[in-house]
C-alpha positions, 0 to 999 in steps of 0.5 A: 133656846141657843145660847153662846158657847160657854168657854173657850174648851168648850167650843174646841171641843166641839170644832174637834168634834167636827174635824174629826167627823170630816175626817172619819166619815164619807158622805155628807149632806148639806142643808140650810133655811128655806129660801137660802140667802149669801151666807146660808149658800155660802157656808154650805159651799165653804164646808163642802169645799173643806170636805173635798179637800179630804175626799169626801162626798158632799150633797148640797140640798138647794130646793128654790130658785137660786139668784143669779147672783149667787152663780158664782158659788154653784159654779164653784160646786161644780168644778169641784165635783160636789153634787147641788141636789135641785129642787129637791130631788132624790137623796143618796141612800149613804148618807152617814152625816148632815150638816145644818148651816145658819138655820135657826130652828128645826121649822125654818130648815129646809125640808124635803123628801125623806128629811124626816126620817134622816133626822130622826136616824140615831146612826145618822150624825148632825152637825149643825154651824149657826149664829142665830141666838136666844129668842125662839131659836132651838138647836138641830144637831147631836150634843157636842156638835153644835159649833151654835155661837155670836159671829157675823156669820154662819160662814165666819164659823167655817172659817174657824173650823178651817183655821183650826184644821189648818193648825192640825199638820199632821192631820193633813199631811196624813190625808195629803192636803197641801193646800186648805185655803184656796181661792174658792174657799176664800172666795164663799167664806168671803160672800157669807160673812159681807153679805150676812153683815153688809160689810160689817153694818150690822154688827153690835159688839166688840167681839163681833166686830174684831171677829168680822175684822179678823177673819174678814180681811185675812180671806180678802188678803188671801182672795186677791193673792189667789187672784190673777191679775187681769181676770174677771174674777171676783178679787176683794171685799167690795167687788163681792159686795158690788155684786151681791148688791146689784139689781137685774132690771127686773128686780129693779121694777119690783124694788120701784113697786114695794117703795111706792108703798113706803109709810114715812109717818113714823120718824124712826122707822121706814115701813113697806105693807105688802096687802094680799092684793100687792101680793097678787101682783107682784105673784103674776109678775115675779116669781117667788125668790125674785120678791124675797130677794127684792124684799131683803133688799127694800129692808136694808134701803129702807133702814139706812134711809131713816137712820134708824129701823126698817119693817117690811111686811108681806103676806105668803102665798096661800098655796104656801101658808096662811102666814103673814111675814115681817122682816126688820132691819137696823141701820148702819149707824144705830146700834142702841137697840138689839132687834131680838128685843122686840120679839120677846117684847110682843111675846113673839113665838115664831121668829129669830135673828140677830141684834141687826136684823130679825124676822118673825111669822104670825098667822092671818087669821090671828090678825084682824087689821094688818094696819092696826097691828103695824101700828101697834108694832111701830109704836112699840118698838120706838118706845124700845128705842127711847127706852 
């Protein structure tokens, strides 16, 4: 199981590490969880950013569909010469490091092709940068370079990596790097940490606030000073979040089905049931990242509105798995129960997240009535919530 990194030395330790393998290796491979939300993309966009600037080679392995809105961020791979390995074609044979972002056990990695046999290379490097915690979580990289701690983000963790290296003049005067933070590193720090914690919401404790509040308005100050005046670049904290906000008209159809079927008995907890048939619909008429993006959007709606805990549940597509999906959320203003607690009370194997928000996995064959165990589900985690 994940845990926090023990002490500070530790910790600097293991950023060492890491800087010193950005500067020693040549070719690195990026990848995230299946189904990669902002700050997965994001985190993986920053650290190859930080490998540019050193001139590394950087393979970034995106196998779905991404939205739209996270265009701005592929775009910036692009300019910058680093390879977006899409639906998961062939991977360099070089390959010497593997870098895993915000994916919190080896089941919910993104495989592909090959990844097998990659992993298990003892002369191949894993780096791994997460801020999923305890649960079932487990760790994917080497000891020692597993940078594994509380944060808001996955990409607030690059940031550190970057603060730290920017600290390193020598370092950087050796391989001429005039300027670390650029506007394009900003620019996907920024994404990760608003979009993982929306703007902060989902934050518990001091620590994780102070963090967000550090590094969160340092690369927005560093974002609009990067910014011309006039352009149609993303320039602050609230246009990046307006924009991973919004819905194309299509979603916007799809977001007006799943609250057609919103449950309001429980007073505490706002829930969403997508039965297979549901599922058959919105199959014919969405395409796969559309429902997931969409169903992360009801999760966060749907919390705000009751104040309290949101549930969102939904079948895969048999083509996929035979797994039945659930996604909670906590509103902005509740923050009395950590969600991971609700999965060790139900003794909940396949699942993670963090005190704001948690997601778990349970075979439908396991499941007699979807009805009954969500029932069972809602009334157990308001009997958490009363305590």
């Amino acid at each position: 199981m994940k845990a926090s990194i023990a002490t500070i030395a530790e910790k600097n330790r293991i950023v060492n590490n890491i800087i010193k393998a950005i500067t020693s290796r040549d070719h690195f491979l990026l990848i995230g969880h299946k189904n990669p939300d902002e700050d997965c993309i994001a985190s993986m966009v920053s650290f190859s950013l930080l490998l540019s600037k050193f001139s590394r080679s950087a393979h970034l392995v995106i196998c779905s569909k991404i939205h739209s809105h996270f265009q701005y961020l592929l775009n910036i791979c692009r300019y910058n010469s680093i390879e977006i390995l899409e639906e998961c074609r062939k991977i360099p044979e070089n390959i010497s490091t593997i870098i895993i972002v915000d994916t919190p056990k080896p089941s919910m990695m993104q495989k592909f092709l090959g990844s097998s046999s990659l992993l298990s290379d003892s002369n191949i490097l894993k780096i791994e940068i997460d801020h999923h915690l305890e649960a079932d979580s487990d760790y994917i990289g080497d000891n020692g370079y597993c940078l594994v701690d509380e944060a808001s983000s996955a990409s607030e963790l690059v940031g550190l990596i970057a603060f730290k290296l920017n600290n390193r003049t020598e370092l950087l005067e050796t391989h001429q790097v005039s300027e670390l933070f650029s506007r394009n590193f900003a620019l996907a720090v920024l994404t990760g940490i608003i979009g993982d914690s929306k703007m902060g919401k989902y934050l518990k404790t001091n620590r994780e606030k102070w963090f967000y509040r550090y590094f969160s308005n340092m690369f927005s100050q560093l974002l609009s000073k990067k910014t011309h005046k006039g352009s149609k670049n993303l320039s602050s904290m609230k246009e990046v979040f307006t924009e991973l906000e919004k819905l194309s008209e299509k979603e916007d159809a799809c977001f007006r089905y799943m609250m057609e079927r919103k449950n309001s008995s429980s007073s505490l907890i706002r829930s969403v049931v997508l039965k297979p048939a549901d599922m058959e619909y919105l199959k014919v008429n969405y395409d796969h990242e559309t429902i997931i993006t969409v169903a992360r959007y009801t999760a966060d709606k749907l919390a705000e509105e009751s104040g309290y805990l949101s549930l969102i549940v939904y079948y895969d597509d048999p083509d996929i798995s035979n797994l039945i999906q659930f996604r909670m959320r906590r509103s902005q203003g509740f923050k009395n129960l950590d969600l991971r607690k609700v999965i060790d009370h139900f003794s909940i194997e396949n699942g993670g997240g963090h005190p704001g928000a948690i997601g778990f996995r349970i075979d439908r064959d396991l499941i007699e009535s979807i009805d009954e165990y969500v029932n069972l589900l809602i009334s157990g985690t308001e009997a958490l919530i009363k305590g």
